[in-house]
PAVEXFI-689274 format. One record per atom (N, C-alpha, C): residue in three letters; chain; atom name; x, y, z. Coordinates in steps of 0.001 Angstrom, whole numbers, plus 500000, padded with zeros to 6 digits. Example, Ala and Ser with C-alpha at 12.3 -4.5 7.8 and 13.67 -1.06 7.14 Angstrom:
! PAVEXFI-689274
<mike r="Ala" c="A" a="N" c1="513190" c2="494310" c3="507800"/>
<mike r="Ala" c="A" a="CA" c1="512300" c2="495500" c3="507800"/>
<mike r="Ala" c="A" a="C" c1="513200" c2="496700" c3="507800"/>
<mike r="Ser" c="A" a="N" c1="512850" c2="497750" c3="507080"/>
<mike r="Ser" c="A" a="CA" c1="513670" c2="498940" c3="507140"/>
<mike r="Ser" c="A" a="C" c1="512900" c2="500030" c3="507870"/>
END
This chain:
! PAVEXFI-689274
<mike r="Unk" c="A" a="N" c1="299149" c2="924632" c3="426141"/>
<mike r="Unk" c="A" a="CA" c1="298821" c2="924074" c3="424837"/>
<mike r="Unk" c="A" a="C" c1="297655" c2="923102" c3="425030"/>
<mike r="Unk" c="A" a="N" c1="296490" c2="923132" c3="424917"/>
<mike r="Unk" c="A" a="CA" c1="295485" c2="922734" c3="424961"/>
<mike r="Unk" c="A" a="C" c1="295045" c2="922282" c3="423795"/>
<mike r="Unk" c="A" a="N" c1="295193" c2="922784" c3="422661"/>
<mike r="Unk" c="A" a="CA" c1="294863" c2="921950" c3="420726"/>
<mike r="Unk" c="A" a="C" c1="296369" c2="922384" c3="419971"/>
<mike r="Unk" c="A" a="N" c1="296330" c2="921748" c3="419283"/>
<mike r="Unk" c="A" a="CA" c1="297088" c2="921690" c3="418379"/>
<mike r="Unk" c="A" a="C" c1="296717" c2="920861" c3="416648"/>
<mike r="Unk" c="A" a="N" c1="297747" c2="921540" c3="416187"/>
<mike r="Unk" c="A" a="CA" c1="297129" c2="921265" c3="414490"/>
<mike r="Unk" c="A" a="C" c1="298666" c2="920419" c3="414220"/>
<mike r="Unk" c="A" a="N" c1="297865" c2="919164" c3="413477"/>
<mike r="Unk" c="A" a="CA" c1="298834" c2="918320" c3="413061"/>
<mike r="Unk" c="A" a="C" c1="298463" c2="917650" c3="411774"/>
<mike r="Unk" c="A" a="N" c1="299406" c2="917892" c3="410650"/>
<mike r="Unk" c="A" a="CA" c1="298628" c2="917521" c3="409263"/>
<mike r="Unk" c="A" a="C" c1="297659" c2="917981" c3="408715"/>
<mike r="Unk" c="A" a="N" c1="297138" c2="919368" c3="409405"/>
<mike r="Unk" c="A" a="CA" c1="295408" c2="920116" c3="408742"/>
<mike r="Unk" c="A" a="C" c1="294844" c2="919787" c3="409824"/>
<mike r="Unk" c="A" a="N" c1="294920" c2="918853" c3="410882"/>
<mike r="Unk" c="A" a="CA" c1="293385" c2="918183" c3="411699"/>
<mike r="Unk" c="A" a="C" c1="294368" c2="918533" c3="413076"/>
<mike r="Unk" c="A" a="N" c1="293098" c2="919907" c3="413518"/>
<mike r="Unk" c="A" a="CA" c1="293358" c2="920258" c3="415237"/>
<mike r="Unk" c="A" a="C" c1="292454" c2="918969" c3="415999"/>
<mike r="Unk" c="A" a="N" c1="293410" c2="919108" c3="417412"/>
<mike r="Unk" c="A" a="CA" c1="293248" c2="917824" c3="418122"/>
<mike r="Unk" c="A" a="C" c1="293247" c2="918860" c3="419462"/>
<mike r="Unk" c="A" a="N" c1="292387" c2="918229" c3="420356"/>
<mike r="Unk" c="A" a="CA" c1="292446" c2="918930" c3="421691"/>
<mike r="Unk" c="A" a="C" c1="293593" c2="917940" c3="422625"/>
<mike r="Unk" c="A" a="N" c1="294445" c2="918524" c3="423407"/>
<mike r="Unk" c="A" a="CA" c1="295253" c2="917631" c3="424272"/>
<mike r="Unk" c="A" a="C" c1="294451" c2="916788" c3="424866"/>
<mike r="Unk" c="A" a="N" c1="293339" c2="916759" c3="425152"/>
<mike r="Unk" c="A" a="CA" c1="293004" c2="916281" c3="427197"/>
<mike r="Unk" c="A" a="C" c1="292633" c2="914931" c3="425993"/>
<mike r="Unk" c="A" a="N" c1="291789" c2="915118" c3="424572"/>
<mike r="Unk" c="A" a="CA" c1="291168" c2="913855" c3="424099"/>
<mike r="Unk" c="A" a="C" c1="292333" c2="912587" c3="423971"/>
<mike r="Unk" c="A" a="N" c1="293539" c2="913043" c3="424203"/>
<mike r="Unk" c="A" a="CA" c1="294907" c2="912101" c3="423701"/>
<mike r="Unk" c="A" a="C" c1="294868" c2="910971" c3="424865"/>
<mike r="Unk" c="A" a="N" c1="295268" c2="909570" c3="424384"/>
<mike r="Unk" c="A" a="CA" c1="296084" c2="909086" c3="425615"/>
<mike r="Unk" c="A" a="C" c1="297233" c2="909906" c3="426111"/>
<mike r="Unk" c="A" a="N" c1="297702" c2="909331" c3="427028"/>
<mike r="Unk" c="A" a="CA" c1="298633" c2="909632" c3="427309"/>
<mike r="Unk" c="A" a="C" c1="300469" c2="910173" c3="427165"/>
<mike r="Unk" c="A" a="N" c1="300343" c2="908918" c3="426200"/>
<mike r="Unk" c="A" a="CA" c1="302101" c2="908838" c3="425438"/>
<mike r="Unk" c="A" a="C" c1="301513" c2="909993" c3="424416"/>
<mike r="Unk" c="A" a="N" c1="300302" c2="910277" c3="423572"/>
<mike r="Unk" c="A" a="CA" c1="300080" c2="911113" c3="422154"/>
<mike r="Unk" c="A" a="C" c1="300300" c2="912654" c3="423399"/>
<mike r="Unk" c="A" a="N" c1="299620" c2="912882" c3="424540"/>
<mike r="Unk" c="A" a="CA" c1="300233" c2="914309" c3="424965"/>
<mike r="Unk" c="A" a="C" c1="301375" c2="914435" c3="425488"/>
<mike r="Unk" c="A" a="N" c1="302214" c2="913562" c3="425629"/>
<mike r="Unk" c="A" a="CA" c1="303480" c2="913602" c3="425860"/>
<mike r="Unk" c="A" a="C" c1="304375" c2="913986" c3="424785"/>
<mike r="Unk" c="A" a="N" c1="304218" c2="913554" c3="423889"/>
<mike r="Unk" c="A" a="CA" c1="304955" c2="913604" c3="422366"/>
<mike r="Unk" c="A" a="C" c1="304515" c2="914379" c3="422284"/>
<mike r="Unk" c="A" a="N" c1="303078" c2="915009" c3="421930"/>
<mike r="Unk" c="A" a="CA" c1="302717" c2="916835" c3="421381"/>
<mike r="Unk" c="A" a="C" c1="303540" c2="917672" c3="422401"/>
<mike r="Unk" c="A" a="N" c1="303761" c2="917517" c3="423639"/>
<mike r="Unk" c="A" a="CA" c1="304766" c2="918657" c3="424274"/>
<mike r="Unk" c="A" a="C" c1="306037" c2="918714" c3="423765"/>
<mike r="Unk" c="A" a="N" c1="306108" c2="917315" c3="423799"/>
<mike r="Unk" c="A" a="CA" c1="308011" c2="917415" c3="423106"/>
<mike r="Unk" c="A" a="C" c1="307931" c2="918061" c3="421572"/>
<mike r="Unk" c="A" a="N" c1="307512" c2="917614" c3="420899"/>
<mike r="Unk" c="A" a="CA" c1="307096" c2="918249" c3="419615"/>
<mike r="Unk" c="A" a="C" c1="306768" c2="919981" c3="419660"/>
<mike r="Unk" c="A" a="N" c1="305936" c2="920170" c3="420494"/>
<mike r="Unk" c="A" a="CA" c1="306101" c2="921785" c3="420782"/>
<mike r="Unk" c="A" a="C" c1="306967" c2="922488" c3="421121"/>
<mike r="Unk" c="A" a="N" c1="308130" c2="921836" c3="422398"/>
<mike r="Unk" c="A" a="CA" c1="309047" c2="922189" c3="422711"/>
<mike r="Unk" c="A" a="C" c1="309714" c2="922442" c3="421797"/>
<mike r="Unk" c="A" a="N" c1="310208" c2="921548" c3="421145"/>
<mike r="Unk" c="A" a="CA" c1="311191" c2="921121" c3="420025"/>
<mike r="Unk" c="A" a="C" c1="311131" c2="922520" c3="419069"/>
<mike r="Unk" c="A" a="N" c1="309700" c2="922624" c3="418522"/>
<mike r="Unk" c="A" a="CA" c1="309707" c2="923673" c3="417441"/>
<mike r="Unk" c="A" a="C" c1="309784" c2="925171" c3="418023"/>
<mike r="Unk" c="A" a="N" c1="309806" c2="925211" c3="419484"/>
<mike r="Unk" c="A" a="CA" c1="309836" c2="926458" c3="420262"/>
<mike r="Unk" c="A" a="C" c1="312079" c2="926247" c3="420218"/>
<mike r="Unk" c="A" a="N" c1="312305" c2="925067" c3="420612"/>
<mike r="Unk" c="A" a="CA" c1="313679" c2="925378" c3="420587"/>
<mike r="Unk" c="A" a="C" c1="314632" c2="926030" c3="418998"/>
<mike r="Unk" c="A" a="N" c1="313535" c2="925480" c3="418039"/>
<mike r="Unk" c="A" a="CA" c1="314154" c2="925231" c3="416191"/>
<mike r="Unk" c="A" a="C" c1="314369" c2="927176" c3="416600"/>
<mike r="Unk" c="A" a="N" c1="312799" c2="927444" c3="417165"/>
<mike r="Unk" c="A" a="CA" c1="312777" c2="928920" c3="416290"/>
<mike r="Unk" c="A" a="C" c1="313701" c2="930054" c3="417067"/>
<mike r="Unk" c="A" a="N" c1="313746" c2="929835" c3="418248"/>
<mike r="Unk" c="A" a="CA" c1="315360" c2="930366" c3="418988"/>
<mike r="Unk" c="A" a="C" c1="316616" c2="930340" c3="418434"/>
<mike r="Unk" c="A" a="N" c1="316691" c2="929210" c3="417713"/>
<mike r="Unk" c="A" a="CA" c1="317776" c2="928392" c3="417324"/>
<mike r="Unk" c="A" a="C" c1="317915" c2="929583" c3="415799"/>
<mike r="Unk" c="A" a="N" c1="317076" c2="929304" c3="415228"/>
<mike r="Unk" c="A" a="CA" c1="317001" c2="930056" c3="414181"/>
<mike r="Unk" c="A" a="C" c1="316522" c2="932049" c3="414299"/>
<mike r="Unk" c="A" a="N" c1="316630" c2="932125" c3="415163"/>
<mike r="Unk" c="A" a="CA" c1="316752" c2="933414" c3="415469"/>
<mike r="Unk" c="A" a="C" c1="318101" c2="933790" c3="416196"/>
<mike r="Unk" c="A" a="N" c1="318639" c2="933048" c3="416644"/>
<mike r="Unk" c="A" a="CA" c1="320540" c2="933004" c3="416690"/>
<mike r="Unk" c="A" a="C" c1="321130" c2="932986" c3="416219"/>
<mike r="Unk" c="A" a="N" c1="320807" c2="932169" c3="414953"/>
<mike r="Unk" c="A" a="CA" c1="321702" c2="931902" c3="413624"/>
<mike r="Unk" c="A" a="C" c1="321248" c2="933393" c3="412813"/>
<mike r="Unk" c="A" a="N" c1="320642" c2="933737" c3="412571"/>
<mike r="Unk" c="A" a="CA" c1="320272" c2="935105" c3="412036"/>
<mike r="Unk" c="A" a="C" c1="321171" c2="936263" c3="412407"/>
<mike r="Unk" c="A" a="N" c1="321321" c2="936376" c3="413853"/>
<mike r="Unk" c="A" a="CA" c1="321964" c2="937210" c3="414548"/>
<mike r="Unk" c="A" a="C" c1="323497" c2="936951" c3="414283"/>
<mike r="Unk" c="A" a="N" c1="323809" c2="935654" c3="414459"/>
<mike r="Unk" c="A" a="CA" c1="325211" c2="935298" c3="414520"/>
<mike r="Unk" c="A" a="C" c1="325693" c2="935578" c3="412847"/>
<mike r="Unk" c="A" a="N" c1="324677" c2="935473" c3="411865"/>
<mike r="Unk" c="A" a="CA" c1="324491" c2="935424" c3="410461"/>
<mike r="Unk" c="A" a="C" c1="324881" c2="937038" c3="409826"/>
<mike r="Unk" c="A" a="N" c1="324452" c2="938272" c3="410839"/>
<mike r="Unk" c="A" a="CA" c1="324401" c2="939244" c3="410845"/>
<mike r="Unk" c="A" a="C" c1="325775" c2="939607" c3="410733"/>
<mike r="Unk" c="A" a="N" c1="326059" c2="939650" c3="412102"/>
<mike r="Unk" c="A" a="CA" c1="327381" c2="939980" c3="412797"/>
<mike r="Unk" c="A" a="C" c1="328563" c2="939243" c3="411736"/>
<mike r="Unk" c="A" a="N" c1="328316" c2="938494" c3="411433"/>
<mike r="Unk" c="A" a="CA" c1="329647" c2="937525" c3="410609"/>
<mike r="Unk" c="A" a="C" c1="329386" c2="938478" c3="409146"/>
<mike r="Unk" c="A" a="N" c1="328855" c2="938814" c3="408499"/>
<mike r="Unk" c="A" a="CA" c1="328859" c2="939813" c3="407881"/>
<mike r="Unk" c="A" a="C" c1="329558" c2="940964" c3="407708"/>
<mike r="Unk" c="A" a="N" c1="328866" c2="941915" c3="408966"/>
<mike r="Unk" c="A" a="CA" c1="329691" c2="943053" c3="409566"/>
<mike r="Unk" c="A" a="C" c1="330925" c2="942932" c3="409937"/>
<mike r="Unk" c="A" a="N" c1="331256" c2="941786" c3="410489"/>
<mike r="Unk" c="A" a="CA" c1="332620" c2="941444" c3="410740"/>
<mike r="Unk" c="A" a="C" c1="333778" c2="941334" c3="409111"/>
<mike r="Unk" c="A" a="N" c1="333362" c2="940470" c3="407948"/>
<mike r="Unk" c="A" a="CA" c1="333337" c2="940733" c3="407156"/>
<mike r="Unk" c="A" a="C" c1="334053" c2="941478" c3="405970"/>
<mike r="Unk" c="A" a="N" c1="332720" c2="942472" c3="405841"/>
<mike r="Unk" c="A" a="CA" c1="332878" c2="944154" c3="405914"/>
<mike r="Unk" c="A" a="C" c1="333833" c2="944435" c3="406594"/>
<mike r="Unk" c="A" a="N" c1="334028" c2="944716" c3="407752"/>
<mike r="Unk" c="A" a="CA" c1="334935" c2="945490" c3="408339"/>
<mike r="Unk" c="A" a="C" c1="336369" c2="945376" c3="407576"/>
<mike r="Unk" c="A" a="N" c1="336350" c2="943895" c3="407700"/>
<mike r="Unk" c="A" a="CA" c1="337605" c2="942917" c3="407845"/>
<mike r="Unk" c="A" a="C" c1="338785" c2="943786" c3="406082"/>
<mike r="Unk" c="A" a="N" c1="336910" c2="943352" c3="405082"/>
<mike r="Unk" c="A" a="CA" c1="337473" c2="944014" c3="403892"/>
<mike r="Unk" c="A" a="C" c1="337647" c2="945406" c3="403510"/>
<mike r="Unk" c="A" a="N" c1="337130" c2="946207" c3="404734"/>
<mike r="Unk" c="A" a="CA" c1="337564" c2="947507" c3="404244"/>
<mike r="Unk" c="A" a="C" c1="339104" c2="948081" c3="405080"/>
<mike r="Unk" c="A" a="N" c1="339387" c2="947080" c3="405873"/>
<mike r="Unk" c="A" a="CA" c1="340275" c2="947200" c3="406631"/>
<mike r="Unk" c="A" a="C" c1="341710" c2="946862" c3="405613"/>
<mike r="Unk" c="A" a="N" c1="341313" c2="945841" c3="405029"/>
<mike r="Unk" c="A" a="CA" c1="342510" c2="945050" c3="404383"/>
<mike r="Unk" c="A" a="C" c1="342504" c2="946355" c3="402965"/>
<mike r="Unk" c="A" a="N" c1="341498" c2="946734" c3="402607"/>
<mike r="Unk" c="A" a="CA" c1="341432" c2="947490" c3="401106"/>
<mike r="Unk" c="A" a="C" c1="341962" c2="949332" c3="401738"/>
<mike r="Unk" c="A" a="N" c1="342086" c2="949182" c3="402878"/>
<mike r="Unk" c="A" a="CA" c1="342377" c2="950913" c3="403271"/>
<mike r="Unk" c="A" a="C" c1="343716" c2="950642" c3="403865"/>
<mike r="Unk" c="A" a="N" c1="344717" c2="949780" c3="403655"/>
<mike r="Unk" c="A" a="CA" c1="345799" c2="949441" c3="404573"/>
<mike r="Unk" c="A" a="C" c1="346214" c2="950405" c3="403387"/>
<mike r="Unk" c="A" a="N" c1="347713" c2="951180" c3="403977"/>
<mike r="Unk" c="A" a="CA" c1="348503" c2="951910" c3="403346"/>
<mike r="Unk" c="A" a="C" c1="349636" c2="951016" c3="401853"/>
<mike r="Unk" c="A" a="N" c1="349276" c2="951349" c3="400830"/>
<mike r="Unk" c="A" a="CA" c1="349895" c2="950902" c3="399654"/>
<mike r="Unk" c="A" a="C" c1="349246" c2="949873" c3="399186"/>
<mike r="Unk" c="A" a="N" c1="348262" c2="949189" c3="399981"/>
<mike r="Unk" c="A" a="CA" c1="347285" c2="948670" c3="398987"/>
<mike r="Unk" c="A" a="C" c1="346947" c2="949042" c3="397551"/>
<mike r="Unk" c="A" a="N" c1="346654" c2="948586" c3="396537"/>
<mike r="Unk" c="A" a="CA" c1="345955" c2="948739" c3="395233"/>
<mike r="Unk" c="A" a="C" c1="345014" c2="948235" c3="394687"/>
<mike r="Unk" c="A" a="N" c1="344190" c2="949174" c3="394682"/>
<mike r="Unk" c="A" a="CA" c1="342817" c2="948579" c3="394458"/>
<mike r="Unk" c="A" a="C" c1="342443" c2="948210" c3="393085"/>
END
């Protein structure tokens, strides 16, 4: 990560003190961890669904049920 855009205005790392490229990594990290994070929850979001489904066609096909 060499620039980054913060508020509209790209900034090159190397021009930062020190503590400002420290914080842009954590800050990068961070939004690299959100979007994992949120691509798990999607998945897990999925499956709980299908699970679901299953669950209700299971309970609606039991013998003497009435639909």
């Amino acid at each position: 990560m060499e620039k980054f855009t913060l508020d509209g205005k790209t900034y090159s790392l190397s021009d930062l003190p020190e503590e400002a490229q420290r914080l842009a990594r954590q800050a990068a990290m961070t939004s690299e961890l959100i979007q994992k994070l949120e691509a798990r929850t999607a998945i897990a979001k999925t499956a709980q669904a299908r699970y679901l489904d299953s669950l209700k066609a299971t309970i609606e096909n039991q013998p003497g049920n009435k639909k």
